[in-house]
C-alpha positions in Angstrom: 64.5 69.3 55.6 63.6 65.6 55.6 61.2 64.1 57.9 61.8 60.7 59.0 59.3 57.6 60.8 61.0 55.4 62.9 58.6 52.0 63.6 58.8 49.8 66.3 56.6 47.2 65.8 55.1 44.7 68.1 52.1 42.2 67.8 50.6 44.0 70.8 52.1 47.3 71.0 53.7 49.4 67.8 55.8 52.6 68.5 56.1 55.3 66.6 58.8 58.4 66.5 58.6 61.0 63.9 61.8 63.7 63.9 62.6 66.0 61.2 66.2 66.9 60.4 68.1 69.4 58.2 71.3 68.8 56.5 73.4 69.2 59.5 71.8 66.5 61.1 69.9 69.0 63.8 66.8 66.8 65.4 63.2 68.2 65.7 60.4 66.1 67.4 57.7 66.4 65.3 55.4 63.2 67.0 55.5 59.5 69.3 53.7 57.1 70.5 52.1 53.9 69.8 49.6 52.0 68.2 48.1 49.5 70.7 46.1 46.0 69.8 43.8 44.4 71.4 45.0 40.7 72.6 42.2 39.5 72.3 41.8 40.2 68.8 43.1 37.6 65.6 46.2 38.3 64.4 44.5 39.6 61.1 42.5 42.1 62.9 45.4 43.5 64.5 47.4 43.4 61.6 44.5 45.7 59.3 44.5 48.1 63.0 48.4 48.2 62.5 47.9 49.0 59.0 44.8 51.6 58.9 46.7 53.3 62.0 49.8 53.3 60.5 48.8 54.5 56.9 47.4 57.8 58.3 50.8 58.4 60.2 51.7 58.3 56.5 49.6 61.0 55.3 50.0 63.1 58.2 53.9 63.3 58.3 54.8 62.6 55.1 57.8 61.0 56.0 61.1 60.8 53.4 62.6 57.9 55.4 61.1 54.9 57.2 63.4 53.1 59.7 62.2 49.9 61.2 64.5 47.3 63.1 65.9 44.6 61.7 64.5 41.5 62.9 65.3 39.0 65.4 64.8 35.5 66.6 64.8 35.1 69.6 63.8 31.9 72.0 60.2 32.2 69.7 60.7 31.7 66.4 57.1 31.9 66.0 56.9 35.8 67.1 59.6 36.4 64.3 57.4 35.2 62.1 54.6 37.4 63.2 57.0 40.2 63.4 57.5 39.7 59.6 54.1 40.2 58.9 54.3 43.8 60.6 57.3 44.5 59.0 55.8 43.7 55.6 53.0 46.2 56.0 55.5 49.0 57.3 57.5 48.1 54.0 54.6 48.0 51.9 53.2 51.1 52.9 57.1 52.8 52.9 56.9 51.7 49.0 53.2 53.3 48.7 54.3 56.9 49.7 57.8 56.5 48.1 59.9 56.5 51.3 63.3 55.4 51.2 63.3 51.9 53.9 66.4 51.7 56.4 67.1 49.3 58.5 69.0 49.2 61.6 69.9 46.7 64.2 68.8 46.8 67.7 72.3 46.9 69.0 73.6 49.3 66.2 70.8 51.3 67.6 71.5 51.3 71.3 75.6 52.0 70.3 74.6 55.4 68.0 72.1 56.5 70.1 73.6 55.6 73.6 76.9 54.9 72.9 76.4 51.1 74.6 75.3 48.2 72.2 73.6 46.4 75.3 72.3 49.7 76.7 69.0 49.2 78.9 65.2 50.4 77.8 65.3 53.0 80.3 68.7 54.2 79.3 67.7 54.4 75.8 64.3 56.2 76.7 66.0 58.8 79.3 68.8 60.1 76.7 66.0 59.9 73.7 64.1 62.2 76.0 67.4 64.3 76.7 68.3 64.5 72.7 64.7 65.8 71.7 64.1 68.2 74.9 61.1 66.1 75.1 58.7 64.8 78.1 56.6 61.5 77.4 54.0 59.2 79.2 54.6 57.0 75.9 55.8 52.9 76.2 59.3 52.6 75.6 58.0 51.1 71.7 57.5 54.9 71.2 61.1 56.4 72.1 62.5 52.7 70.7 60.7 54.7 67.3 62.6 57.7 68.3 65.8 56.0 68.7 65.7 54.5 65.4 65.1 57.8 63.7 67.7 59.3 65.8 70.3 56.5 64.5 69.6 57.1 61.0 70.2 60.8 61.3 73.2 60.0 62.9 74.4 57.4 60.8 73.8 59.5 57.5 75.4 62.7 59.8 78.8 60.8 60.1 78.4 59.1 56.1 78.2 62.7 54.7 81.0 63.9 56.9 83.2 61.2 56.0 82.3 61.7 52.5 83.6 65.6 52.7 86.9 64.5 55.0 87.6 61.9 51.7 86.9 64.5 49.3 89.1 67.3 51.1 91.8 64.7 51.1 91.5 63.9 47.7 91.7 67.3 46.5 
């Protein structure tokens, strides 16, 4: 079994989605939701939130695998930067506990889990729902979380099977 933390993270609003998987790539929602900061707060102080909040998802899951999205610039290259600094700490504490790091592209994600690169929020929330049997009241950050965990199961799903097709054929 491995258990595996995807992270959405936002300046304002951080989502979480913790799934555990066997070998066969069956999914298990284990948790979700978000971490929420205060606007009104400075950067740092939402940053050392992000971190304290995020450190004890840590040692409550114990994840194997951390997935966080690949960063983006958009039309503010000044929110890149401040994503950065999220993703550092998400990194950071992934080296701390010894969990492998993945990264995934938002579009890669949307195409595993959807089957639609451009898919829509909702879409991606209502068939993350679907996958894990699952109800939420959550932000979309949180089954964004879940998406990404969902995409590396996937992802690592189809490697291993290719892997045994190859082999098989080499034999």
């Amino acid at each position: 079994m491995s258990v595996i933390l995807g992270i959405d993270p936002g300046t304002h609003v951080a989502g979480f989605g913790v799934i555990q998987t066997d070998q066969l790539g069956a999914l298990e929602h284990r948790d979700h939701g978000v971490i929420l900061m205060n606007r009104r707060d400075s950067f740092a102080d939402r940053l050392h939130l992000f971190y304290e909040q995020l450190e004890e998802l840590f040692k409550v899951h114990q994840p194997d695998v951390v997935v966080v999205e690949d960063i983006f610039v958009g039309k503010n290259i000044q929110s890149a930067f401040r994503l950065g600094h999220l993703r550092g700490l998400c990194l950071q504490l992934a080296a701390k506990y010894q969990c492998q790091v993945v990264e995934y592209a938002a579009k890669k994600v949307k195409k595993v889990v959807t089957g639609h690169g451009g898919a829509e929020k909702d879409h991606v929330r209502l068939v993350v729902l679907n996958l894990l049997g699952i109800r939420s009241q959550h932000l979309n950050d949180a089954t964004d979380a879940l998406a990404l965990s969902i995409c590396h199961v996937r992802q690592r799903t189809s490697e291993r099977l290719l892997q045994n097709q190859l082999g098989k054929e080499l034999l």
